[in-house]
C-alpha positions in Angstrom: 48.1 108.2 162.7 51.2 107.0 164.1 51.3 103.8 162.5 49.7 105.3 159.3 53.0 107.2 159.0 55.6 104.2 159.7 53.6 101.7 157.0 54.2 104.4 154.6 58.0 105.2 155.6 58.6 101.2 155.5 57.0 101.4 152.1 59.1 103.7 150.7 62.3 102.3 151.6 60.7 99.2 150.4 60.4 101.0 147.2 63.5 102.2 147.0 65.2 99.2 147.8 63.4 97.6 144.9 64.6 100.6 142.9 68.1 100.2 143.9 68.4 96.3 142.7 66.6 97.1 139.9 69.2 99.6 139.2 71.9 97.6 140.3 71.1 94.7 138.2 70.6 96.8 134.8 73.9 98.1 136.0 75.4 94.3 136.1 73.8 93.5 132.7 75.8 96.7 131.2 78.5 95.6 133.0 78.5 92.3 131.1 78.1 92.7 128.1 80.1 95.5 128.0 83.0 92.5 129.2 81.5 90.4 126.5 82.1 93.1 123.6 85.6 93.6 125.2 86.5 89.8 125.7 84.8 89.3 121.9 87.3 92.2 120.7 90.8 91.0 122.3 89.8 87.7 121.0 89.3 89.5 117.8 92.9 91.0 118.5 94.8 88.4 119.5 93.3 86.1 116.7 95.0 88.7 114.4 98.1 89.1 115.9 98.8 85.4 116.0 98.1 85.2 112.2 100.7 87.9 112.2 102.8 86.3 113.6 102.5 83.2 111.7 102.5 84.6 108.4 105.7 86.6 108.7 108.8 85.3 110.1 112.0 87.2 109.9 110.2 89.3 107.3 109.6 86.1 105.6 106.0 85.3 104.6 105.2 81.5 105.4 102.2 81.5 103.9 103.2 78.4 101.6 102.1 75.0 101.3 104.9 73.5 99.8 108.7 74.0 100.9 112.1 73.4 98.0 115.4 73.4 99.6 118.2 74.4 97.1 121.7 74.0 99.4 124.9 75.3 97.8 126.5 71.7 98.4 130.3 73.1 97.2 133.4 72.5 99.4 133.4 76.6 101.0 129.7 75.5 102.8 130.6 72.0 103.2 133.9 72.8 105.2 133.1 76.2 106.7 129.1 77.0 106.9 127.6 73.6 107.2 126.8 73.6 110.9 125.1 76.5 110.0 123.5 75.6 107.1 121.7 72.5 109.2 120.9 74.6 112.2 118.6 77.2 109.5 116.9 74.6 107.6 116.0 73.1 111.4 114.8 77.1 112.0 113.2 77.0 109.0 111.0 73.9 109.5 109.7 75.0 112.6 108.0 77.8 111.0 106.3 75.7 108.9 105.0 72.6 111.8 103.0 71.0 108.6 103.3 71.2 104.6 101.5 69.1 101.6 105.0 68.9 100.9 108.9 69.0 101.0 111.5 69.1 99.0 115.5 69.1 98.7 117.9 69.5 95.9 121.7 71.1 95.7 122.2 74.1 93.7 122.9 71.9 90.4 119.6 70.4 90.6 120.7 67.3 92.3 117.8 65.5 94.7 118.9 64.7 98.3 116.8 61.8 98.1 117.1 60.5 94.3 113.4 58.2 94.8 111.5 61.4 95.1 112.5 62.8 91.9 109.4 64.8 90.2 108.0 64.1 93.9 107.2 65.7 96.8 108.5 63.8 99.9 105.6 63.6 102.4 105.8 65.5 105.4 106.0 63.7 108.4 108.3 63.7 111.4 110.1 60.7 110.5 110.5 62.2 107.2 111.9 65.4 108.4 114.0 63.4 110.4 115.6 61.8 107.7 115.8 64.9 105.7 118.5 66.5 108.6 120.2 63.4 109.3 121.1 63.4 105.5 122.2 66.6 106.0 125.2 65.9 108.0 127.0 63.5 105.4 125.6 65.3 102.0 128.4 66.2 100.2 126.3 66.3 96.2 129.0 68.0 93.5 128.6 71.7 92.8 129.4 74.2 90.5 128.8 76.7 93.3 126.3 78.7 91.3 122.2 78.3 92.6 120.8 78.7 88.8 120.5 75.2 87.8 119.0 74.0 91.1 116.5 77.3 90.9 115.2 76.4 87.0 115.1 72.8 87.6 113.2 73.5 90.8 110.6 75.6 89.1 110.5 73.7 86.0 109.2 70.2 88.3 107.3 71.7 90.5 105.3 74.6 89.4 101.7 74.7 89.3 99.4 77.6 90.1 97.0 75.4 92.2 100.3 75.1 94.1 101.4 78.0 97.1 105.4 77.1 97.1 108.2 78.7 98.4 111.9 77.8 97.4 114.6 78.9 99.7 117.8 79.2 98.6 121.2 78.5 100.7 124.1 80.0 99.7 127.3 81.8 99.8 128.9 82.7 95.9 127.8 83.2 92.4 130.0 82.0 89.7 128.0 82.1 86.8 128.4 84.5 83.9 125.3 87.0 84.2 123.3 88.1 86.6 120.6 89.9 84.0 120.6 86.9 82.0 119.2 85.0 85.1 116.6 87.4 86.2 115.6 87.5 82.9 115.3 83.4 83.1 113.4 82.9 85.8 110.7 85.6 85.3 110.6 83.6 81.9 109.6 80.7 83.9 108.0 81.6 87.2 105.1 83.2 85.4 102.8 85.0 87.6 99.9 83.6 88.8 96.1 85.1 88.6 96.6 87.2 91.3 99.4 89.3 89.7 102.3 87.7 91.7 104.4 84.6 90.8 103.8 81.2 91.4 106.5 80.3 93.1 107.8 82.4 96.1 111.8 82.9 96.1 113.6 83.4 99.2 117.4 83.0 100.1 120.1 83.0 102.6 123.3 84.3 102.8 126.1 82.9 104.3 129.1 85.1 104.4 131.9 82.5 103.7 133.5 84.3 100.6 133.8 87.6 103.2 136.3 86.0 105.4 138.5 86.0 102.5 141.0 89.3 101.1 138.8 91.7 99.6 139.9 91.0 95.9 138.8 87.2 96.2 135.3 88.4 97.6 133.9 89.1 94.5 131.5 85.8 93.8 130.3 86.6 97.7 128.9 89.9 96.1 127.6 88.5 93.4 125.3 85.8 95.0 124.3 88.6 97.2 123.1 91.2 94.3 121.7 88.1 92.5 119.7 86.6 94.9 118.4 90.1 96.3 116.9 90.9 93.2 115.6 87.7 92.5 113.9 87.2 96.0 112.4 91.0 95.3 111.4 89.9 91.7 109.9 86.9 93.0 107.9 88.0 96.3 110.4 86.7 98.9 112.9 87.8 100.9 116.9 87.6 101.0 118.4 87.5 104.5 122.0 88.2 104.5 124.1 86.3 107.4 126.6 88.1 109.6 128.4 85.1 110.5 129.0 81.3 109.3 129.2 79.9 112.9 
Protein backbone atom coordinates (compact mmCIF):
# COMPACT_ATOMS: atom_id res chain seq x y z
CA UNK A 1 0.00 0.00 0.00
CA UNK A 2 2.89 1.86 0.95
CA UNK A 3 4.60 1.81 -2.19
CA UNK A 4 1.21 1.98 -4.07
CA UNK A 5 1.00 5.47 -2.59
CA UNK A 6 4.69 6.89 -3.33
CA UNK A 7 4.45 5.56 -7.29
CA UNK A 8 1.48 7.67 -7.47
CA UNK A 9 2.90 10.83 -5.54
CA UNK A 10 6.23 10.45 -7.90
CA UNK A 11 3.69 10.41 -10.72
CA UNK A 12 2.14 13.35 -10.04
CA UNK A 13 4.97 15.51 -9.60
CA UNK A 14 6.09 13.88 -12.72
CA UNK A 15 2.97 15.23 -14.21
CA UNK A 16 3.31 18.40 -12.99
CA UNK A 17 6.65 18.85 -13.91
CA UNK A 18 5.66 18.03 -17.43
CA UNK A 19 2.96 20.59 -16.95
CA UNK A 20 5.19 23.25 -15.79
CA UNK A 21 7.67 23.06 -19.03
CA UNK A 22 4.94 22.69 -21.07
CA UNK A 23 3.75 25.92 -19.59
CA UNK A 24 7.02 27.36 -19.47
CA UNK A 25 7.80 26.80 -22.99
CA UNK A 26 4.35 28.15 -24.50
CA UNK A 27 5.30 30.97 -22.15
CA UNK A 28 8.86 31.42 -24.08
CA UNK A 29 7.12 31.13 -27.48
CA UNK A 30 4.78 34.16 -26.40
CA UNK A 31 7.65 35.61 -25.12
CA UNK A 32 9.24 35.57 -28.69
CA UNK A 33 7.27 36.49 -30.84
CA UNK A 34 5.92 38.97 -28.85
CA UNK A 35 9.99 40.41 -29.17
CA UNK A 36 9.69 39.60 -32.81
CA UNK A 37 6.46 41.87 -33.33
CA UNK A 38 8.33 44.56 -31.15
CA UNK A 39 11.78 44.24 -32.86
CA UNK A 40 9.59 44.14 -36.42
CA UNK A 41 7.89 47.44 -35.19
CA UNK A 42 11.06 49.65 -34.00
CA UNK A 43 12.49 48.55 -37.25
CA UNK A 44 9.30 49.78 -38.70
CA UNK A 45 9.97 53.03 -36.62
CA UNK A 46 13.34 53.75 -37.04
CA UNK A 47 13.03 52.94 -40.82
CA UNK A 48 10.60 55.98 -40.75
CA UNK A 49 12.36 58.19 -38.85
CA UNK A 50 15.54 57.98 -40.81
CA UNK A 51 13.50 58.73 -44.00
CA UNK A 52 12.52 61.75 -41.90
CA UNK A 53 15.34 62.67 -41.41
CA UNK A 54 16.63 62.43 -44.85
CA UNK A 55 13.95 64.05 -46.60
CA UNK A 56 13.87 67.23 -44.58
CA UNK A 57 16.84 69.15 -43.63
CA UNK A 58 16.65 72.54 -42.11
CA UNK A 59 13.08 72.37 -43.17
CA UNK A 60 14.38 71.82 -46.48
CA UNK A 61 13.00 68.80 -48.49
CA UNK A 62 15.95 66.87 -50.24
CA UNK A 63 13.96 64.82 -51.94
CA UNK A 64 15.55 65.83 -55.45
CA UNK A 65 17.54 64.20 -57.93
CA UNK A 66 19.16 66.94 -59.47
CA UNK A 67 20.90 69.96 -57.65
CA UNK A 68 21.38 73.94 -59.66
CA UNK A 69 23.50 76.27 -57.76
CA UNK A 70 22.68 79.98 -58.58
CA UNK A 71 25.60 82.11 -56.40
CA UNK A 72 25.19 85.92 -56.33
CA UNK A 73 28.90 86.24 -57.72
CA UNK A 74 28.77 90.40 -57.15
CA UNK A 75 31.66 92.21 -55.21
CA UNK A 76 29.28 92.54 -51.55
CA UNK A 77 29.45 88.29 -51.45
CA UNK A 78 32.71 88.08 -53.09
CA UNK A 79 34.43 90.40 -50.41
CA UNK A 80 32.26 89.97 -47.38
CA UNK A 81 30.13 86.48 -47.44
CA UNK A 82 32.20 84.25 -49.57
CA UNK A 83 33.64 82.09 -46.85
CA UNK A 84 30.36 81.65 -46.06
CA UNK A 85 28.88 81.11 -49.16
CA UNK A 86 31.56 77.99 -49.74
CA UNK A 87 31.09 76.61 -46.28
CA UNK A 88 26.91 76.17 -47.22
CA UNK A 89 27.18 74.84 -50.62
CA UNK A 90 29.88 72.18 -48.67
CA UNK A 91 26.58 71.76 -46.08
CA UNK A 92 24.49 71.58 -48.72
CA UNK A 93 26.18 68.69 -50.62
CA UNK A 94 26.29 66.54 -47.76
CA UNK A 95 22.70 66.32 -47.57
CA UNK A 96 22.54 65.10 -50.83
CA UNK A 97 25.78 62.07 -50.72
CA UNK A 98 24.60 61.24 -54.52
CA UNK A 99 22.59 63.12 -57.42
CA UNK A 100 22.02 62.15 -61.39
CA UNK A 101 23.25 65.45 -61.45
CA UNK A 102 24.92 68.96 -60.53
CA UNK A 103 24.89 72.03 -61.55
CA UNK A 104 26.39 75.78 -61.10
CA UNK A 105 25.71 79.07 -62.51
CA UNK A 106 25.99 82.90 -61.06
CA UNK A 107 22.95 84.84 -60.72
CA UNK A 108 23.23 86.26 -64.48
CA UNK A 109 23.15 82.88 -65.90
CA UNK A 110 26.80 82.41 -66.19
CA UNK A 111 28.10 78.53 -65.95
CA UNK A 112 30.98 77.91 -63.35
CA UNK A 113 32.19 75.38 -65.76
CA UNK A 114 31.49 76.85 -69.36
CA UNK A 115 31.94 72.83 -71.01
CA UNK A 116 28.80 71.73 -69.27
CA UNK A 117 26.59 74.25 -70.70
CA UNK A 118 22.97 72.55 -71.36
CA UNK A 119 24.73 69.72 -69.20
CA UNK A 120 24.61 68.26 -66.07
CA UNK A 121 28.12 67.82 -64.54
CA UNK A 122 28.29 64.16 -63.27
CA UNK A 123 28.42 63.62 -59.78
CA UNK A 124 31.35 62.19 -58.53
CA UNK A 125 33.80 63.05 -55.78
CA UNK A 126 36.38 64.34 -57.94
CA UNK A 127 33.77 66.30 -59.55
CA UNK A 128 32.49 67.83 -56.42
CA UNK A 129 35.91 68.50 -55.64
CA UNK A 130 36.43 70.57 -58.41
CA UNK A 131 33.20 72.27 -58.12
CA UNK A 132 34.51 73.92 -54.34
CA UNK A 133 37.90 74.44 -55.38
CA UNK A 134 36.48 76.75 -58.23
CA UNK A 135 34.72 78.28 -55.71
CA UNK A 136 37.48 80.03 -53.99
CA UNK A 137 38.78 82.07 -57.16
CA UNK A 138 35.15 82.55 -58.94
CA UNK A 139 34.72 86.01 -59.31
CA UNK A 140 31.84 85.68 -62.73
CA UNK A 141 30.35 89.50 -63.36
CA UNK A 142 27.02 90.24 -61.71
CA UNK A 143 24.25 92.54 -61.81
CA UNK A 144 23.54 91.46 -58.27
CA UNK A 145 19.91 90.53 -59.08
CA UNK A 146 19.14 86.24 -59.09
CA UNK A 147 16.34 86.55 -62.02
CA UNK A 148 18.43 85.86 -64.98
CA UNK A 149 20.34 82.98 -63.39
CA UNK A 150 16.75 81.57 -62.02
CA UNK A 151 14.98 81.78 -65.82
CA UNK A 152 17.94 80.58 -67.57
CA UNK A 153 18.18 77.80 -64.97
CA UNK A 154 14.63 76.63 -65.49
CA UNK A 155 14.54 77.28 -69.12
CA UNK A 156 17.78 74.45 -69.65
CA UNK A 157 16.98 72.27 -67.35
CA UNK A 158 13.31 71.57 -66.82
CA UNK A 159 11.77 68.46 -67.49
CA UNK A 160 8.96 66.71 -65.58
CA UNK A 161 10.66 63.26 -65.74
CA UNK A 162 13.21 65.37 -63.79
CA UNK A 163 12.99 65.89 -59.52
CA UNK A 164 15.30 69.18 -59.31
CA UNK A 165 15.90 71.64 -56.85
CA UNK A 166 17.63 75.07 -57.50
CA UNK A 167 19.00 76.83 -54.57
CA UNK A 168 19.60 80.19 -54.68
CA UNK A 169 22.58 82.24 -52.85
CA UNK A 170 22.15 85.61 -52.16
CA UNK A 171 22.14 88.83 -50.42
CA UNK A 172 20.21 91.95 -52.64
CA UNK A 173 17.65 92.45 -55.28
CA UNK A 174 18.18 95.23 -57.61
CA UNK A 175 15.85 94.55 -60.24
CA UNK A 176 12.75 96.63 -60.92
CA UNK A 177 9.71 94.29 -59.82
CA UNK A 178 9.18 91.90 -57.58
CA UNK A 179 5.45 90.90 -59.01
CA UNK A 180 6.77 91.00 -62.41
CA UNK A 181 9.13 88.11 -61.37
CA UNK A 182 6.74 85.90 -59.54
CA UNK A 183 4.61 86.27 -62.27
CA UNK A 184 7.71 85.04 -64.61
CA UNK A 185 8.59 82.12 -63.12
CA UNK A 186 5.19 80.63 -62.41
CA UNK A 187 5.00 81.34 -66.27
CA UNK A 188 7.78 78.97 -66.72
CA UNK A 189 8.09 76.51 -63.81
CA UNK A 190 4.70 74.97 -64.76
CA UNK A 191 3.54 72.51 -62.41
CA UNK A 192 3.94 69.17 -62.87
CA UNK A 193 1.15 66.19 -62.83
CA UNK A 194 1.02 66.07 -59.34
CA UNK A 195 -0.14 69.68 -58.85
CA UNK A 196 3.24 71.06 -57.69
CA UNK A 197 6.03 72.60 -59.86
CA UNK A 198 8.63 71.01 -61.58
CA UNK A 199 11.32 72.58 -60.28
CA UNK A 200 11.71 73.03 -56.47
CA UNK A 201 13.06 76.68 -55.44
CA UNK A 202 14.95 77.17 -52.41
CA UNK A 203 17.27 80.19 -51.23
CA UNK A 204 19.64 81.56 -48.87
CA UNK A 205 20.11 84.67 -47.31
CA UNK A 206 23.12 86.23 -46.48
CA UNK A 207 22.70 89.42 -44.51
CA UNK A 208 25.52 91.58 -46.12
CA UNK A 209 23.30 94.56 -47.20
CA UNK A 210 22.17 94.61 -43.15
CA UNK A 211 25.53 95.59 -41.96
CA UNK A 212 25.00 98.73 -43.72
CA UNK A 213 22.79 102.22 -42.42
CA UNK A 214 19.33 101.43 -42.50
CA UNK A 215 18.50 103.65 -45.60
CA UNK A 216 21.09 101.68 -47.87
CA UNK A 217 19.38 98.37 -46.72
CA UNK A 218 16.81 98.49 -48.97
CA UNK A 219 17.97 95.76 -51.92
CA UNK A 220 18.79 93.39 -48.61
CA UNK A 221 14.87 93.56 -48.16
CA UNK A 222 14.05 93.17 -51.35
CA UNK A 223 15.98 89.82 -52.09
CA UNK A 224 14.46 88.77 -48.91
CA UNK A 225 10.60 89.36 -49.79
CA UNK A 226 11.42 88.10 -53.34
CA UNK A 227 12.93 85.03 -52.69
CA UNK A 228 10.36 84.16 -49.75
CA UNK A 229 7.64 84.31 -51.99
CA UNK A 230 9.24 82.62 -54.66
CA UNK A 231 10.59 79.64 -52.55
CA UNK A 232 6.79 79.46 -51.07
CA UNK A 233 5.36 79.71 -54.71
CA UNK A 234 7.68 77.12 -55.78
CA UNK A 235 7.66 74.33 -52.94
CA UNK A 236 10.95 75.31 -51.23
CA UNK A 237 12.17 76.98 -48.56
CA UNK A 238 13.95 80.44 -47.91
CA UNK A 239 16.48 80.33 -44.96
CA UNK A 240 17.41 83.76 -43.86
CA UNK A 241 21.19 84.02 -42.42
CA UNK A 242 21.86 85.83 -39.14
CA UNK A 243 25.45 86.38 -39.87
CA UNK A 244 27.95 86.53 -43.00
CA UNK A 245 30.97 84.94 -41.03
Amino acid sequence: MRLEQERTRLLSRAQSAVDNARAEAAVLGELRTAQQTLSEEMRRLYQQRDRAQTDLVGGIPIDSEYIIFIIDTSGSMFRYAWPKVIDQIIETLKVYPKVKGIQVMNDMGAYMFPGYRGQWIPDTPARRQALIDRLYTWNAFSNSSPVEGITAAIAAYSSPDRKISLYVYGDEFTGRSIREVVEQVQRINRAGTGGTPRVRIHAIGFPVQFANPPHLQQTGIRFATLMRELTRRNGGTFVGLNAFR
